[in-house]
NULUM-157670 format. One record per residue (C-alpha): residue in one letter; x, y, z. Coordinates in nm, 4 decimals. Layout:
<atoms>
@residuo = a | X = X | Y = Y | Z = Z
...
</atoms>
This chain:
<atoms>
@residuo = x | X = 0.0000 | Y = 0.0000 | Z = 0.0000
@residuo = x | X = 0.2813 | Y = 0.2433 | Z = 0.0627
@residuo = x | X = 0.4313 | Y = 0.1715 | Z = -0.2491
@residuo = x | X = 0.1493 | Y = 0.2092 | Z = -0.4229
@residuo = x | X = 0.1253 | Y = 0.5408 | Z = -0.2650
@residuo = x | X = 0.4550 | Y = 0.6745 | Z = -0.3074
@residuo = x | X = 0.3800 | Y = 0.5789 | Z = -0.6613
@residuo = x | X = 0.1198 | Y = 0.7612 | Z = -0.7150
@residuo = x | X = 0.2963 | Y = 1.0872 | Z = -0.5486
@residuo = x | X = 0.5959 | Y = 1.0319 | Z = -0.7407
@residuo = x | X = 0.3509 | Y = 1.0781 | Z = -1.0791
@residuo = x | X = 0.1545 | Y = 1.3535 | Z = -0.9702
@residuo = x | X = 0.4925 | Y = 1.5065 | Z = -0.8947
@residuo = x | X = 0.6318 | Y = 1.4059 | Z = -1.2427
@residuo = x | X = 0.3028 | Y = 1.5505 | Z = -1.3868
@residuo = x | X = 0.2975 | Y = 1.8907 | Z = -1.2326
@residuo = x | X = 0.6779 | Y = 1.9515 | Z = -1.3276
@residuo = x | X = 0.5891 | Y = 1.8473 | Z = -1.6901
@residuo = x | X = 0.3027 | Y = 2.1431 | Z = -1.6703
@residuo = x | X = 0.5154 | Y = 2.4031 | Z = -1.4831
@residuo = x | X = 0.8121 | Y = 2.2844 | Z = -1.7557
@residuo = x | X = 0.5573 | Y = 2.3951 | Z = -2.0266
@residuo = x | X = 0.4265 | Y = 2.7330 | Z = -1.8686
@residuo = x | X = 0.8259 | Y = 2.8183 | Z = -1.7731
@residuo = x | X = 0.8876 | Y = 3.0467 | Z = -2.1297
@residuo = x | X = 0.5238 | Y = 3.2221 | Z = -2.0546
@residuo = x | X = 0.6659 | Y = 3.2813 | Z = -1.6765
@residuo = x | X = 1.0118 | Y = 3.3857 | Z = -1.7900
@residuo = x | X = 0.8874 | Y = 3.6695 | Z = -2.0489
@residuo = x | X = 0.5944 | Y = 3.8129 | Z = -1.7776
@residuo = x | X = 0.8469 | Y = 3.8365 | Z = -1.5576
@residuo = x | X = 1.1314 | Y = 4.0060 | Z = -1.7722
@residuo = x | X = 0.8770 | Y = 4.2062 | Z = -1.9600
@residuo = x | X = 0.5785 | Y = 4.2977 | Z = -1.7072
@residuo = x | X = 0.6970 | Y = 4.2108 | Z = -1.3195
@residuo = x | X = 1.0639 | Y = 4.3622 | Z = -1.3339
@residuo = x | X = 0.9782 | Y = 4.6896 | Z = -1.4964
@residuo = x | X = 0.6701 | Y = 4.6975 | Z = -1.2468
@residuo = x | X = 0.8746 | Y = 4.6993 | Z = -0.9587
@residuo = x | X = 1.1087 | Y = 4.9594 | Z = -1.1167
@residuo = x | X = 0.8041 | Y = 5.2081 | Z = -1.2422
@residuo = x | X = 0.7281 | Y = 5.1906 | Z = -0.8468
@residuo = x | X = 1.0673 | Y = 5.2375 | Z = -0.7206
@residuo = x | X = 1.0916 | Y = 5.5164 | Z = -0.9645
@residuo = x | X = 0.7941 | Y = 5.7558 | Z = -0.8275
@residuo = x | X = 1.0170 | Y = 5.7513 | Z = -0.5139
@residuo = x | X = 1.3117 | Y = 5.9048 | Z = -0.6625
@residuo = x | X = 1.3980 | Y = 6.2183 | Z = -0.8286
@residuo = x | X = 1.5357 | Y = 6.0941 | Z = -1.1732
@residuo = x | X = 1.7163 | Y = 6.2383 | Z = -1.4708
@residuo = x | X = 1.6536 | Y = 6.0286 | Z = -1.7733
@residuo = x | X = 1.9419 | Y = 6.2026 | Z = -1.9526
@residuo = x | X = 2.2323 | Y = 6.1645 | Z = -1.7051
@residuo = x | X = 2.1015 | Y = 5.8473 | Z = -1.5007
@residuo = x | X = 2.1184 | Y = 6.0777 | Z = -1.1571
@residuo = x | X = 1.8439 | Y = 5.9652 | Z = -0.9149
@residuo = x | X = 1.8003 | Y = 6.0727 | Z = -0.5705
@residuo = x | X = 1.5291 | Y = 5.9641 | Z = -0.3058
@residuo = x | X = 1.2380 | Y = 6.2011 | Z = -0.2549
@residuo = x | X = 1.0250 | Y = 6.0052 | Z = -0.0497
@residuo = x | X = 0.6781 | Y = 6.0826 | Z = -0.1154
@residuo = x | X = 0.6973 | Y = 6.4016 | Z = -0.2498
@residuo = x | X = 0.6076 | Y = 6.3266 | Z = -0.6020
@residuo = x | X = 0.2858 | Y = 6.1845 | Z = -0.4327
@residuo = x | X = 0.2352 | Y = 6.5181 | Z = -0.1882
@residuo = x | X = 0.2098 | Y = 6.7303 | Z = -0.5012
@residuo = x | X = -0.0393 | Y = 6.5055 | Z = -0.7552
@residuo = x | X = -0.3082 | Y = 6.6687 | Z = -0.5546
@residuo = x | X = -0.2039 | Y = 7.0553 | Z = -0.6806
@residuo = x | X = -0.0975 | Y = 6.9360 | Z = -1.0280
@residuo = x | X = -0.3727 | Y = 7.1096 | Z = -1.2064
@residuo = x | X = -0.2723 | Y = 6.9601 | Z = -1.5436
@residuo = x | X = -0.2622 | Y = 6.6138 | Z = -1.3984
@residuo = x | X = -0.6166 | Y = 6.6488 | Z = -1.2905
@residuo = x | X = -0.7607 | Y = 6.7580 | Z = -1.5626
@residuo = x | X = -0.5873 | Y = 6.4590 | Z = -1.7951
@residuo = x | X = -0.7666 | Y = 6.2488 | Z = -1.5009
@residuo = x | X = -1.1062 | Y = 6.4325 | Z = -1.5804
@residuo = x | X = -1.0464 | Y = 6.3979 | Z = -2.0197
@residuo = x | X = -0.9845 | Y = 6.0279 | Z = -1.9327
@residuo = x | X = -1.2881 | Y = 5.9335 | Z = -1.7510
@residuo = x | X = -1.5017 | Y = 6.1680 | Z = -1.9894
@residuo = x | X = -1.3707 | Y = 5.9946 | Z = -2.2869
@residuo = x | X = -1.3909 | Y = 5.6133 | Z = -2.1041
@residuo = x | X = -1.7724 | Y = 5.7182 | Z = -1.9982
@residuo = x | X = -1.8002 | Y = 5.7534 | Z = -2.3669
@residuo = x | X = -1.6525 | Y = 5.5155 | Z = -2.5596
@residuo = x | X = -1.7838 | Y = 5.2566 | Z = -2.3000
@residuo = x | X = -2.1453 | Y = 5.2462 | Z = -2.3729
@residuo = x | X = -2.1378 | Y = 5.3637 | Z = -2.7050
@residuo = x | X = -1.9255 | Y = 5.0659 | Z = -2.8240
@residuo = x | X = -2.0599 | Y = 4.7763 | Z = -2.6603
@residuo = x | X = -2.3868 | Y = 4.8654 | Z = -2.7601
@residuo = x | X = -2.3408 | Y = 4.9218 | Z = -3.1012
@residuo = x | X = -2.0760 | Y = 4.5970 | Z = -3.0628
@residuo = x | X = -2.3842 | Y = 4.3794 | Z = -2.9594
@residuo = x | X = -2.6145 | Y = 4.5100 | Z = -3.2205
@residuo = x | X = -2.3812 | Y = 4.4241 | Z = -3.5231
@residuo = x | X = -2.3102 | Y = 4.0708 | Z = -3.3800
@residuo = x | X = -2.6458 | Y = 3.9997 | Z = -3.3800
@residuo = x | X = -2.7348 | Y = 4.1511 | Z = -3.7075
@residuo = x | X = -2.4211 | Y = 3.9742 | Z = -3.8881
@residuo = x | X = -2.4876 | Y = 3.6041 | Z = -3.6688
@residuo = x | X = -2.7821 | Y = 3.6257 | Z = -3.8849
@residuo = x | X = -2.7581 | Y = 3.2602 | Z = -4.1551
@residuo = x | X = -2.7987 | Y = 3.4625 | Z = -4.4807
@residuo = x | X = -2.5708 | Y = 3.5093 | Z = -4.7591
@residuo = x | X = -2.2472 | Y = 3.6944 | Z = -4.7327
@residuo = x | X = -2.2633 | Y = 3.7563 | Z = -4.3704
@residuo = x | X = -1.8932 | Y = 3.6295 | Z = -4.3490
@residuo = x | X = -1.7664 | Y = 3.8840 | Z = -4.5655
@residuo = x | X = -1.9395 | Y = 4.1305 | Z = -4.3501
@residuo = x | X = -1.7523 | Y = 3.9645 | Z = -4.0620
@residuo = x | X = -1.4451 | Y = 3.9723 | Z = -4.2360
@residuo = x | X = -1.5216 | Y = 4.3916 | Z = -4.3426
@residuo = x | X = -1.6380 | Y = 4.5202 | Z = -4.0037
@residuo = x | X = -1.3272 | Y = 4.2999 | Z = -3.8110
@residuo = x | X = -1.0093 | Y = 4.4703 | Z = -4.0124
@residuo = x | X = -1.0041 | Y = 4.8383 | Z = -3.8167
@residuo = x | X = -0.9657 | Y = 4.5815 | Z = -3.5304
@residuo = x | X = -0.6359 | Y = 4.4358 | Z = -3.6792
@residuo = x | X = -0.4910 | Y = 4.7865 | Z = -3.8112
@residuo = x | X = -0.2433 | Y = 4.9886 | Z = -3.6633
@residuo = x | X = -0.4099 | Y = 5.2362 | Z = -3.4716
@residuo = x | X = -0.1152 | Y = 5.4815 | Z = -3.5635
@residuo = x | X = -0.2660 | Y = 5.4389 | Z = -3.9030
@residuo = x | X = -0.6242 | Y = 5.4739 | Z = -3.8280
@residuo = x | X = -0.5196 | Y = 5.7520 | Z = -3.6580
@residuo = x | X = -0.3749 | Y = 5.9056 | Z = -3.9267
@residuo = x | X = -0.6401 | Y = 5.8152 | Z = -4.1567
@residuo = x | X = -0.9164 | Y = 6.0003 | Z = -3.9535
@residuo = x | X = -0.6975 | Y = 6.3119 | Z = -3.8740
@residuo = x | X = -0.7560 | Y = 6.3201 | Z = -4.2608
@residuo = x | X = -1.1330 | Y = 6.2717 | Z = -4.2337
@residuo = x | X = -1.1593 | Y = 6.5448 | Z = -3.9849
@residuo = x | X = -0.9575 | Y = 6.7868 | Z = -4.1647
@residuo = x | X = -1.1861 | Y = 7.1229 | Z = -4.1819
@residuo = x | X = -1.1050 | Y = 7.2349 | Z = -4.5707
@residuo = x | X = -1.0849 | Y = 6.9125 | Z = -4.7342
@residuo = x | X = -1.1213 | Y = 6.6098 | Z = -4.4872
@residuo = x | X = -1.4589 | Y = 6.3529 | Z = -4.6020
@residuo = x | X = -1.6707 | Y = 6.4368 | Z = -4.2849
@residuo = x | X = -1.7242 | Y = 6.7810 | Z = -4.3102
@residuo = x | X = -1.8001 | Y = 6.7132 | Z = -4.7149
@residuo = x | X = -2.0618 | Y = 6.4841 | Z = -4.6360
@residuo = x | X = -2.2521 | Y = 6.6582 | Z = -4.3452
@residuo = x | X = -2.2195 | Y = 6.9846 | Z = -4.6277
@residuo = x | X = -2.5038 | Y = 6.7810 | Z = -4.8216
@residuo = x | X = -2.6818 | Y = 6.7257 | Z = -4.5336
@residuo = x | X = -2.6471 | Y = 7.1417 | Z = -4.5031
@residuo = x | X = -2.4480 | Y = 7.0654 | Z = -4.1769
@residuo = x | X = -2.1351 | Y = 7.2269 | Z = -4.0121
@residuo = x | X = -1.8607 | Y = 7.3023 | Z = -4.1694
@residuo = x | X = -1.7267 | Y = 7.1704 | Z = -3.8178
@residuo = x | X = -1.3480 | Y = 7.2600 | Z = -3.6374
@residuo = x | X = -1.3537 | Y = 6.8872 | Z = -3.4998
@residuo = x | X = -1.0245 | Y = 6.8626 | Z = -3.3837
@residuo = x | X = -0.9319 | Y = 7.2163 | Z = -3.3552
@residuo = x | X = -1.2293 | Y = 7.2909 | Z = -3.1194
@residuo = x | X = -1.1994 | Y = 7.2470 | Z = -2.7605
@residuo = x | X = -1.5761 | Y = 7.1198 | Z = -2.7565
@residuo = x | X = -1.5866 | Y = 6.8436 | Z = -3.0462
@residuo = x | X = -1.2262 | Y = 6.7323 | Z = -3.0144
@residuo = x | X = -1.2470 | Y = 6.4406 | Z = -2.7696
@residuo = x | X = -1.5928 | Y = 6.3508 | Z = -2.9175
@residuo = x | X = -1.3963 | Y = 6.3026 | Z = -3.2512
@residuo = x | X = -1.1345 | Y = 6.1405 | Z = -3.0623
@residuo = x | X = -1.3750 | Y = 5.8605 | Z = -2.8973
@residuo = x | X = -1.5381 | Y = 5.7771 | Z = -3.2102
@residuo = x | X = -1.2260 | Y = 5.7134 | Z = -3.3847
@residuo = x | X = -1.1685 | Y = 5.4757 | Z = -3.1165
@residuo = x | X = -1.4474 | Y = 5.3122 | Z = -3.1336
@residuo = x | X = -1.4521 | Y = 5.2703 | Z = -3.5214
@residuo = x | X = -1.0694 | Y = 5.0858 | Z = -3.4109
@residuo = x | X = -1.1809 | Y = 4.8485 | Z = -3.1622
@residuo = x | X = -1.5478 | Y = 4.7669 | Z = -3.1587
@residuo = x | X = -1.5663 | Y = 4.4744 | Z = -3.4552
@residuo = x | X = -1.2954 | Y = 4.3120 | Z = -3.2118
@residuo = x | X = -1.5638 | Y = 4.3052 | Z = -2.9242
@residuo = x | X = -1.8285 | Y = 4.2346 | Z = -3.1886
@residuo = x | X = -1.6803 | Y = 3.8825 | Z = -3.2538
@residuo = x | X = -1.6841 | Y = 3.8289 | Z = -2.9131
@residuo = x | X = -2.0386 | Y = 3.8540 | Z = -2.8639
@residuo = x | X = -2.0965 | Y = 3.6641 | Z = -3.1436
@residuo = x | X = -1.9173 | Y = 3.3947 | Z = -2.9738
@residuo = x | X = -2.1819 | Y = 3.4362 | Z = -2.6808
@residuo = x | X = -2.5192 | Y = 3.4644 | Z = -2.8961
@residuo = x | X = -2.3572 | Y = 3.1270 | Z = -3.0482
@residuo = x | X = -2.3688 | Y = 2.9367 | Z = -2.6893
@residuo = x | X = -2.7343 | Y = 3.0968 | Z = -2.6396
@residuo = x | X = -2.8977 | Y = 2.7201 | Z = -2.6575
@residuo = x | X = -3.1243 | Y = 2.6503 | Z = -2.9229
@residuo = x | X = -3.4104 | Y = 2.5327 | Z = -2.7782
@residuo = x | X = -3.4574 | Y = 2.8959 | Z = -2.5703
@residuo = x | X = -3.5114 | Y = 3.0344 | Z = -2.8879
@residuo = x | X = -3.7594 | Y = 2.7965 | Z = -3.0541
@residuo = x | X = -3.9031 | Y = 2.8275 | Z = -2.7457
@residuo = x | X = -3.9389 | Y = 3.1995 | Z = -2.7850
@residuo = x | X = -4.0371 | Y = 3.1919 | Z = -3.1291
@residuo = x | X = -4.3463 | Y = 2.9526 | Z = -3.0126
@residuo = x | X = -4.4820 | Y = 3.1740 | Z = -2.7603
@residuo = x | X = -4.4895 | Y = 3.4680 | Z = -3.0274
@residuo = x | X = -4.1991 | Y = 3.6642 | Z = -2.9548
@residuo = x | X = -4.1324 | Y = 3.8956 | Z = -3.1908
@residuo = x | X = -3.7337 | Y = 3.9776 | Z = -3.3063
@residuo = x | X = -3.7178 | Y = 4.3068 | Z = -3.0534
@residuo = x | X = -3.8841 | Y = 4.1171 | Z = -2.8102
@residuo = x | X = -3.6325 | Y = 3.8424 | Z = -2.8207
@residuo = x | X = -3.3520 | Y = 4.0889 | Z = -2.8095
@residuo = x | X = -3.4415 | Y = 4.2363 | Z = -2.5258
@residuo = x | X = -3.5596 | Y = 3.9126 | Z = -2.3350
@residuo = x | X = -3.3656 | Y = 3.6532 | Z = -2.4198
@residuo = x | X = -3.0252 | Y = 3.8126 | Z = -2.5694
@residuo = x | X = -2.9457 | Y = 4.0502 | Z = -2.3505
@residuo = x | X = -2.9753 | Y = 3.8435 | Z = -2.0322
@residuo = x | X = -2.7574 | Y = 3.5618 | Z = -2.1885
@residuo = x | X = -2.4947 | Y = 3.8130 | Z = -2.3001
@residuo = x | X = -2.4796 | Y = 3.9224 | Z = -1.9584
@residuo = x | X = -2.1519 | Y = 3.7583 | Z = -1.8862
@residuo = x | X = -2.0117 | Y = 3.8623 | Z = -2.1885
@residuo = x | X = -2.1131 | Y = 4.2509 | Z = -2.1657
@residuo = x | X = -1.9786 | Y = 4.2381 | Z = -1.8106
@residuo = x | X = -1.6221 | Y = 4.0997 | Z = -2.0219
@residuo = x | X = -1.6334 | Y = 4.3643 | Z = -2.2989
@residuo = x | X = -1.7438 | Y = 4.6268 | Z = -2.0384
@residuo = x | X = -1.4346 | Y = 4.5755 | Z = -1.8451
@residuo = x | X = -1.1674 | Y = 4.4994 | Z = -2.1012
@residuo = x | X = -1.3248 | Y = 4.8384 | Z = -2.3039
@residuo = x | X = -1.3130 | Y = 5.0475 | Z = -1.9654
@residuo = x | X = -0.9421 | Y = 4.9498 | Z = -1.9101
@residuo = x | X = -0.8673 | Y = 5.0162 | Z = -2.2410
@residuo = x | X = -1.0101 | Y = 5.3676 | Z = -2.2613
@residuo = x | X = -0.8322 | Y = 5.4435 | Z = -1.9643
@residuo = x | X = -0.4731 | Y = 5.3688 | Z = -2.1328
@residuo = x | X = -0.5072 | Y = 5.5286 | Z = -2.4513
@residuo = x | X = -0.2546 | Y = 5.7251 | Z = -2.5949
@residuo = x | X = -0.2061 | Y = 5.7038 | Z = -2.9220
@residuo = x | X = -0.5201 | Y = 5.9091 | Z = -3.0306
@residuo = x | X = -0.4252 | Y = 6.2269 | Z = -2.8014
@residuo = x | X = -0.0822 | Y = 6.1997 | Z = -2.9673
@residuo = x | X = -0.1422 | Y = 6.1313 | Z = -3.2985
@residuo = x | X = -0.4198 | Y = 6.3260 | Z = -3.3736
@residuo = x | X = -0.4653 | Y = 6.6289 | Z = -3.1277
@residuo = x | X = -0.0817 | Y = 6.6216 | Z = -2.9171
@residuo = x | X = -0.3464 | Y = 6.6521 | Z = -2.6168
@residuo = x | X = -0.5037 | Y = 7.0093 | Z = -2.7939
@residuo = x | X = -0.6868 | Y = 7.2080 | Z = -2.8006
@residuo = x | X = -0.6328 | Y = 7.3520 | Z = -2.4635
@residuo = x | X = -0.5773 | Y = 7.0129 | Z = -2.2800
@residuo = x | X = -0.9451 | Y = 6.8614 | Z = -2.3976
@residuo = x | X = -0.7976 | Y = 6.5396 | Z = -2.5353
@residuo = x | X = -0.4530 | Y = 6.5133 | Z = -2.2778
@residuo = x | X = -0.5721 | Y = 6.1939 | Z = -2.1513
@residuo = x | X = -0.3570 | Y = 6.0902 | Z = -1.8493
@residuo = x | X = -0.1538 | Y = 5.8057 | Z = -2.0049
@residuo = x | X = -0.0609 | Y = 6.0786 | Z = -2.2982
@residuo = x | X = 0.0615 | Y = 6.3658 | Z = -1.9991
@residuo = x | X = 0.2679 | Y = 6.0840 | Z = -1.7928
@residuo = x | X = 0.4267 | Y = 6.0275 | Z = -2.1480
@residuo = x | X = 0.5148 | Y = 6.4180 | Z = -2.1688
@residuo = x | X = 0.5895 | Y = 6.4249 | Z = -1.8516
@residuo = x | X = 0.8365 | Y = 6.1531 | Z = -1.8723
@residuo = x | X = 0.9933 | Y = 6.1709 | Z = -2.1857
@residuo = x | X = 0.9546 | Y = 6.5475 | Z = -2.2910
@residuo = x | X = 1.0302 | Y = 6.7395 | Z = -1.9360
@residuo = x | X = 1.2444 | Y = 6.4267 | Z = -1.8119
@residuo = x | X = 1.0073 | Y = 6.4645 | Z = -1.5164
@residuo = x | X = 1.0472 | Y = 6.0595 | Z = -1.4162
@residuo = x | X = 1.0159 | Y = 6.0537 | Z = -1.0454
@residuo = x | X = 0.6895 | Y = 6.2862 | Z = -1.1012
@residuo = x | X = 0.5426 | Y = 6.0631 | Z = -1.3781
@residuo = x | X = 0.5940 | Y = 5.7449 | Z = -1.2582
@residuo = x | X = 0.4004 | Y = 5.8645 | Z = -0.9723
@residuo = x | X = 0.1065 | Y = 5.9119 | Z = -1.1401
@residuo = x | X = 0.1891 | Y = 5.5993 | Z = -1.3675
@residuo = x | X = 0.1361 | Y = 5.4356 | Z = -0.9846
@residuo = x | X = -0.2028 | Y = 5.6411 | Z = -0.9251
@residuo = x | X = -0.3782 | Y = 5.5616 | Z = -1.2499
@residuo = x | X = -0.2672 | Y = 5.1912 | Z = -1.2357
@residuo = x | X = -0.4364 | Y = 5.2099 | Z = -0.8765
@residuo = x | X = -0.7478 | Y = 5.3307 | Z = -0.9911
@residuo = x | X = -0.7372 | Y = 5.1053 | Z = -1.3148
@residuo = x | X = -0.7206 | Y = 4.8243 | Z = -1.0189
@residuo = x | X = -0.9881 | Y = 4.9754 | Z = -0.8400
@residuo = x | X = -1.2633 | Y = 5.0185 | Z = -1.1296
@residuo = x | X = -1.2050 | Y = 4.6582 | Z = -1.2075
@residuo = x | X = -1.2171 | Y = 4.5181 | Z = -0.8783
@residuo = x | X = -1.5663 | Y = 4.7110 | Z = -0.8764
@residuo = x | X = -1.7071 | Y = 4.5971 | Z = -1.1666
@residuo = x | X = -1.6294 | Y = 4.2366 | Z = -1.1096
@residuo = x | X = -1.8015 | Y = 4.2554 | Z = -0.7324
@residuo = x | X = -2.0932 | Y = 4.4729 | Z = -0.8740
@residuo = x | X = -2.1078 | Y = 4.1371 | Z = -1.1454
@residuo = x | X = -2.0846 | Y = 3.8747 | Z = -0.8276
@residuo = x | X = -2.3570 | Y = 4.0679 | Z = -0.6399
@residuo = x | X = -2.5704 | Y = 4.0895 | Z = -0.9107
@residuo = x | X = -2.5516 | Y = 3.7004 | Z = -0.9429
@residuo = x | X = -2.6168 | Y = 3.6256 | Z = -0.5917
@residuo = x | X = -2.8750 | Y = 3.7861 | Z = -0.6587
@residuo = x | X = -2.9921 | Y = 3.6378 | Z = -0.9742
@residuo = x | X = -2.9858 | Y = 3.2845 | Z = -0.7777
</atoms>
């Protein structure tokens, strides 16, 4: 009996170092590339450092003390949060309505897929670009096409009130056929026979959508709604691409100031103290969202 047991130690041991052996190149780069310069950003807000000459010297938590009367800082805090209150809604719903409209069985619905998924897989430096260009006020397409409509001509990016509007739906254009497919991986694992079942009791296709889709997307709307709210927070290439954080500050989102901060004013120690605040509240929102998500099914039980 004891050999049998040592045996049977000896191959769950076996087993286990064959996984870890497998996961050991995934661990390696995480911690090279994520954990290591983690623990540096966060040694860094402590320190007064010049990028140029390599001279550091400890500040304690100065940097910290004076994030509260860094005006600029602030209000990069504020463009975020208006810009992630934006894009947030606004994509996932128009994300779910376009997955259901394209899971649809008729004919060429894949090449629709195919169409609406490829601003997903371009650079955004590019789509970038390529909307700067749209919003151009003499000759860019959007302003030409609201002209037959009798409409603007509008400053879009050169007005304090339109630029981050301009700047969220470019993002949004970018990203939301990625989050698309992924709710048309949840309508597919809606089970069949909840939908004949709806169509025998005379539901009707709105009626379905808002009865039977939306709950079973629930889990996957919580998924988008978090990945999309993290990702609004960290953009920068937008605000640097298209606006340099203009006019005024309206589009200086917070990841795009720590950047200037960093790299332009060789303000380190300063900016990789608020590198440490925004992850903290990126943390925060999250952990948030996924306990509002476990209350609500405690609820739902």
């Amino acid at each position: 009996m004891t050999n049998l047991n040592n045996r049977r130690i000896g191959k769950t041991v076996m087993e286990n170092f064959q996984g870890y052996l497998f996961i050991l190149p995934a661990l390696v780069i995480i911690g090279v590339f994520f954990i290591y310069p983690a623990i540096e950003l966060f040694s860094l807000a402590y320190t007064d450092y010049n990028l140029m000459s390599g001279k550091m010297s400890f500040v304690g938590f100065a940097n910290f003390k004076a994030l509260p009367d860094n005006g600029d800082f602030l209000n990069s805090l504020v463009v975020t949060f208006k810009l992630a209150l934006f894009i947030v809604p606004v994509q996932t719903i128009i994300s779910m309505i376009m997955a259901v409209f394209v899971n649809q069985k008729l004919q060429g619905m894949k090449l629709f897929r195919t169409i609406y998924f490829i601003p997903a897989i371009t650079s955004f430096v590019a789509v970038a670009i390529m909307w700067k260009q749209i919003y151009n006020p003499t000759f860019g397409l959007a302003n030409s096409v609201l002209s037959l409509l009798n409409l603007g001509p509008f400053q879009f990016l050169s007005s304090k009130s339109q630029a981050l509007i301009a700047v969220g739906i470019t993002c949004i254009w970018k990203s939301w056929g990625y989050f698309m497919v992924i709710f048309i991986s949840g309508l597919q694992e809606i089970p069949r026979e909840v939908q004949e079942a709806s169509y025998i009791d005379g539901a009707n296709n709105i009626q379905r959508f808002f009865h039977i889709t939306i709950p079973m997307l629930r889990k996957v709307t919580i998924f988008v709604v978090i990945i999309t709210t993290m990702d609004a927070i960290k953009l920068f290439i937008p605000s640097f691409t298209m606006t340099a954080g203009g006019p005024l500050g309206s589009t200086d989102t917070a990841v795009h100031y720590i950047w200037r901060q960093a790299f332009r004013l060789q303000q380190v120690g300063p900016a990789t103290a608020m590198s440490t605040v925004l992850f903290l509240i990126i943390i925060i929102i999250t952990f948030l969202q996924f306990k509002i998500d476990g209350r609500n099914n405690e609820e739902g039980r």
